[in-house]
C-alpha positions as CSV (number, residue, x, y, z in Angstrom):
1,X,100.9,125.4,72.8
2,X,98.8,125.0,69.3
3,X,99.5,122.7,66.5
4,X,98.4,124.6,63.7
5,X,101.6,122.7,60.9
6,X,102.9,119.5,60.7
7,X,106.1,118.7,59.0
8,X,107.3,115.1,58.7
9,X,111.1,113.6,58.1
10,X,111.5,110.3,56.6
11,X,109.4,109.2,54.0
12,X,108.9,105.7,54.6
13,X,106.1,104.0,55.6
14,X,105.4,105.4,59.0
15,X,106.6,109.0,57.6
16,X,104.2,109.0,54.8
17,X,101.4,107.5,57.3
18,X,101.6,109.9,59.9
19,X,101.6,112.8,56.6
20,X,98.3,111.1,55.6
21,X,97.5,111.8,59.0
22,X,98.5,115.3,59.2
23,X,96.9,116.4,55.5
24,X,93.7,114.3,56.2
25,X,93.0,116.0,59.3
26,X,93.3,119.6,58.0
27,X,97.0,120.3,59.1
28,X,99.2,122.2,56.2
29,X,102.3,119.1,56.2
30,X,105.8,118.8,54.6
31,X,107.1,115.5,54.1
32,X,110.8,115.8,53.8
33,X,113.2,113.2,52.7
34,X,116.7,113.7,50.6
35,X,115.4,110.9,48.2
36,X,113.3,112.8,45.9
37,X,112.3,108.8,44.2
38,X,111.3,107.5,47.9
39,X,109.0,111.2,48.2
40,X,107.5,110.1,44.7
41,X,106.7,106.9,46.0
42,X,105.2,107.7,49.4
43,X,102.9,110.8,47.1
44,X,101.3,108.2,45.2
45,X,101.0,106.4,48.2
46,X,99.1,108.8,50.2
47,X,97.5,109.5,47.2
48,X,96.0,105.9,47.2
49,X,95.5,106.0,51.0
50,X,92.8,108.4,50.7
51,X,91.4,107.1,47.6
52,X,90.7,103.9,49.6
53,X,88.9,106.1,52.3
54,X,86.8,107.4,49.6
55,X,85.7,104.1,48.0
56,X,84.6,103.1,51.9
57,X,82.7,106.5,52.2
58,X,84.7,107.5,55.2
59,X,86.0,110.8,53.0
60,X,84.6,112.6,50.2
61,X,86.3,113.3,46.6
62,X,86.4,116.7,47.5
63,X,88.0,116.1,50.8
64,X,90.8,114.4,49.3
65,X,91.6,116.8,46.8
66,X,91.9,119.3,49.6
67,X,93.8,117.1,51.8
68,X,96.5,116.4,48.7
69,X,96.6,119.9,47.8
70,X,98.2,120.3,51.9
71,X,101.1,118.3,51.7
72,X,104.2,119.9,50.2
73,X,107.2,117.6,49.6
74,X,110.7,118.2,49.2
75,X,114.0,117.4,49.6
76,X,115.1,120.8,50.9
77,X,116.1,120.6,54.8
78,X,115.3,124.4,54.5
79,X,111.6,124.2,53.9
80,X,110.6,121.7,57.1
81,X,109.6,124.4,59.3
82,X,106.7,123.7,61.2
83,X,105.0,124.2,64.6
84,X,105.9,120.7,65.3
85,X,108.7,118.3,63.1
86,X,108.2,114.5,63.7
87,X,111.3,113.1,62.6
88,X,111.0,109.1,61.5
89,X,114.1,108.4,59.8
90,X,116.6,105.0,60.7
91,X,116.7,103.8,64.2
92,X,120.2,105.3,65.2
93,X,120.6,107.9,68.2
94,X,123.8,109.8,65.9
95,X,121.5,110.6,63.0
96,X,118.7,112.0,65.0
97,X,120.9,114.0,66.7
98,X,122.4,115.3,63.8
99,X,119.1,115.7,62.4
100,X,117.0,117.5,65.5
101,X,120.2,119.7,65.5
102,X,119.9,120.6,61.7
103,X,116.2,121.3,62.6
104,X,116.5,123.9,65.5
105,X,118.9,126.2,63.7
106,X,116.1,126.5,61.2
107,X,113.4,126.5,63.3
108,X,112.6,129.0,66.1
109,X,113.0,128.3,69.9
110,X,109.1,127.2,69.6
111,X,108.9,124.8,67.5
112,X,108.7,120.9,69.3
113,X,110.6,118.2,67.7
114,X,109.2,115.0,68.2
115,X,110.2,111.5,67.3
116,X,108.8,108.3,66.2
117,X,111.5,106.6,67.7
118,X,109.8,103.3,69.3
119,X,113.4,102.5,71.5
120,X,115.5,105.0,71.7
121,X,115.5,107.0,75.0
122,X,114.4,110.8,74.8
123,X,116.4,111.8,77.2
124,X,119.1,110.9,74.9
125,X,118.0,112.0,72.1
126,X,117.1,115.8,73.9
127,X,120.8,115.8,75.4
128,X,122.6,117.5,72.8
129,X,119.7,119.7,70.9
130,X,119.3,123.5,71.9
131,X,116.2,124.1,73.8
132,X,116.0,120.2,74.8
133,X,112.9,120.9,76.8
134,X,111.3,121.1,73.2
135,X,111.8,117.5,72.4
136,X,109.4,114.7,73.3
137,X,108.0,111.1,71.7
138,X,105.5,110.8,69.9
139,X,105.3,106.8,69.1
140,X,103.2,105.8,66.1
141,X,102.3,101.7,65.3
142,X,102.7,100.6,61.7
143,X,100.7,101.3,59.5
144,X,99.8,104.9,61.2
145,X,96.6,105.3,59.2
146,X,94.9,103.0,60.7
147,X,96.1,101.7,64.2
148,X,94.9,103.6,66.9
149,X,97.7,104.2,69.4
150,X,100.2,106.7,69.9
151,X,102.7,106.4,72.5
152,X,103.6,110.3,74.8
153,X,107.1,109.8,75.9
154,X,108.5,112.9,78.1
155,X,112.2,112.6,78.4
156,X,113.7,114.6,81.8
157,X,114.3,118.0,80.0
158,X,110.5,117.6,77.8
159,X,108.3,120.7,79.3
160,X,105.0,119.5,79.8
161,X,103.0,122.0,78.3
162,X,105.2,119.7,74.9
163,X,103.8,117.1,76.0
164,X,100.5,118.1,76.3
165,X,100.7,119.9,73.2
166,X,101.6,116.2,71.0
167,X,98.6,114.7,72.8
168,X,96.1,117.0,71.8
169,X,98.1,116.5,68.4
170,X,97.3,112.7,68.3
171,X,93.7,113.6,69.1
172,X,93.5,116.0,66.4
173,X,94.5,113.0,64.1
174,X,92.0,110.5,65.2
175,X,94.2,108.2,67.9
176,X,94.5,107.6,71.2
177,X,97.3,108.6,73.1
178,X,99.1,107.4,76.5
179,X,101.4,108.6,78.4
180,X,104.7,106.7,78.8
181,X,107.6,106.7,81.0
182,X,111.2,107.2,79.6
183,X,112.1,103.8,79.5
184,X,113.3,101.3,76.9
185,X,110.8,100.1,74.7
186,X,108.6,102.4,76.7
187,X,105.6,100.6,76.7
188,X,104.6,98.2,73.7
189,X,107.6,97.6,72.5
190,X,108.4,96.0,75.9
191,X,105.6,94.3,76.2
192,X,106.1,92.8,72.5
193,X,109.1,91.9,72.2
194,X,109.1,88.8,73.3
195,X,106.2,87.8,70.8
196,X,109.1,88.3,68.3
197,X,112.1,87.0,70.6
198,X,110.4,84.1,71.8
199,X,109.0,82.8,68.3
200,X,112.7,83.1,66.4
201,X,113.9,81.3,69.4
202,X,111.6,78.3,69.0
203,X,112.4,78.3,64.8
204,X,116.1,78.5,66.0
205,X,115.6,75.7,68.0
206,X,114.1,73.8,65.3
207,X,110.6,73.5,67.3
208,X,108.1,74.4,64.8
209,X,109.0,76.0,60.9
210,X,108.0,80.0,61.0
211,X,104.8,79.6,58.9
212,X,103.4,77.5,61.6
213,X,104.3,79.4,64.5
214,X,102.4,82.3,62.9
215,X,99.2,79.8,61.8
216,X,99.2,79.0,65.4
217,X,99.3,82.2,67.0
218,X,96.9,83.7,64.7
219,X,94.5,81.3,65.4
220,X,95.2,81.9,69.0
221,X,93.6,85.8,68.1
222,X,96.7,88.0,66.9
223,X,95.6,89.3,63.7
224,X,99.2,89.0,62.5
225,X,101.7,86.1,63.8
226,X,105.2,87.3,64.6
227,X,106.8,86.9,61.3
228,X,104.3,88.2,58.8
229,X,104.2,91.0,61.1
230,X,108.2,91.9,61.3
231,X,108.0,91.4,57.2
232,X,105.4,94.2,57.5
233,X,107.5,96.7,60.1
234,X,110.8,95.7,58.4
235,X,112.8,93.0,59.6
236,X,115.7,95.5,59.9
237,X,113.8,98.1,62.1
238,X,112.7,95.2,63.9
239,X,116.3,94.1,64.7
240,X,117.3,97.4,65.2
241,X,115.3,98.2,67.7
242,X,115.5,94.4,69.7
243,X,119.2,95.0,69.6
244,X,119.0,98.9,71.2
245,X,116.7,97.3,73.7
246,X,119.3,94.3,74.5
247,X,121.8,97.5,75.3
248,X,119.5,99.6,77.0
249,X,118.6,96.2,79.2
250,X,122.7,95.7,79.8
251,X,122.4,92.7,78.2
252,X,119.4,91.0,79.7
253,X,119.5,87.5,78.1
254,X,115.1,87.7,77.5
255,X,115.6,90.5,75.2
256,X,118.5,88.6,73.2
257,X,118.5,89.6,69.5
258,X,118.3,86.5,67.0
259,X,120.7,84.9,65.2
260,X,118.0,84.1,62.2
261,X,117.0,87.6,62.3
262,X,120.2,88.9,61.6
263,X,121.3,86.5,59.0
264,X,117.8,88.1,57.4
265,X,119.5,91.5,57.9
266,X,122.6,90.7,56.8
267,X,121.1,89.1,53.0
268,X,119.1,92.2,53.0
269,X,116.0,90.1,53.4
270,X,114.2,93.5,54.6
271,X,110.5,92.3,54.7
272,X,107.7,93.8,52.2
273,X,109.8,96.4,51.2
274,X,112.4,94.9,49.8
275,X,110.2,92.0,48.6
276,X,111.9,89.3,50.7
277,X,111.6,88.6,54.3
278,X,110.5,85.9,56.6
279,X,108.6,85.4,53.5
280,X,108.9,86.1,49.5
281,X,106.2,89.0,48.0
């Protein structure tokens, strides 16, 4: 299976990244979202994206004017038609649903839908979409542009020749992909949550405040302590998905969601995007 179009729903911050992605790497892209404000937004974000790669000599002027003049957005559910949709919308298994179904009545048997989803089992997600064998993970890391890894899930119905087809994708786009299993978290996500879990727990407990936890551990090597970087993913997204992965863990106390976190959520204290989080921007 070929890649030839890319067409992109959601766009946020990982939406319009991985539409940078597509455009910059010579794939015809539609970003799709039904706020035509939040498509304005993530235009002139791309927009600047590229310009930065100019001013660092990794991309000509020329190049980026061809690269802008491939992305068509809209907020038209009609027009994403693509060889392959990557939806990235909110963190909720009845919307994508609802959404991947939308998408295969106007798209042929063909066409692969893939999701960003970083929690939510495939399987799951597959279940109820005609052709399920059609669906598959394809896991980017915040901010897509630059980080380097992208995540393969396969759920039980996913056809490999799918699968195979989204890595060559991620190669096409400059990453590196790895194959993951169908489980919660899948494989980072696992692995890090408890870099999040563990550091609310000790500002719960009144151990350290959160501005030192994150000196300490980024002096330790992360290039981002815990709560700068859930202001940067969203502190929402990041509860979301702790809380799916609590569920999907029947209730396993090390993957606990926190109490702080969702007071955050609660006040609306989103992260950068809303320009309060963890900290004020």
């Amino acid at each position: 299976m070929e890649i030839n179009t890319l067409a992109v729903v959601g766009a946020g911050t990982m939406g319009l990244g991985i539409a940078q992605l597509g455009i910059q790497h010579g794939l015809p892209t539609v970003l799709f979202d039904l706020s035509a404000p939040a498509l304005e937004k993530a235009q002139a974000a791309i927009a600047t994206g590229l310009g930065k790669l100019v001013e660092k000599g990794r991309l000509t002027a020329e190049a980026r004017t061809a690269a802008l003049a491939r992305l068509h957005c809209t907020t038209a559910i009609a027009e994403v038609k693509a060889d392959c949709i990557i939806e990235a919308v909110v963190e909720r298994l009845e919307v994508k649903h609802q959404l991947f179904k939308q998408l295969a009545e106007i798209n042929d048997a063909a066409t692969i839908l893939a999701s960003n989803t970083s929690s939510l089992p495939i399987t799951q997600l597959a279940a109820p979409v005609p052709q399920p064998e059609r669906v598959v993970g394809m896991h980017f890391f915040n901010p897509a542009p630059i980080m380097p890894l992208v995540e393969i899930i396969g759920g039980v119905a996913t056809a490999p020749a799918v699968a195979d087809a989204v890595e060559a994708l991620a190669r096409r786009l400059g990453k590196t992909p790895v194959r993951a299993a169908d489980a919660p978290g899948f494989i980072v996500n696992r692995v890090a949550r408890h870099y999040y879990v563990e550091s609310l727990l000790v500002v719960e407990e009144g151990v350290a405040p959160l501005a030192v936890v994150d000196e300490l551990l980024e002096a330790s090597g992360f290039k981002m302590g815990p709560f700068r970087l859930m202001d940067l993913i969203g502190v929402d997204t990041n509860f979301s998905v702790t809380s799916a992965m609590f569920q999907s863990f029947y209730q396993d106390g090390k993957f606990r969601p926190s109490r702080l976190q969702q007071q955050k959520v609660d006040a609306g204290h989103h992260g950068r995007k809303s320009g309060q989080g963890f900290y004020t921007y």
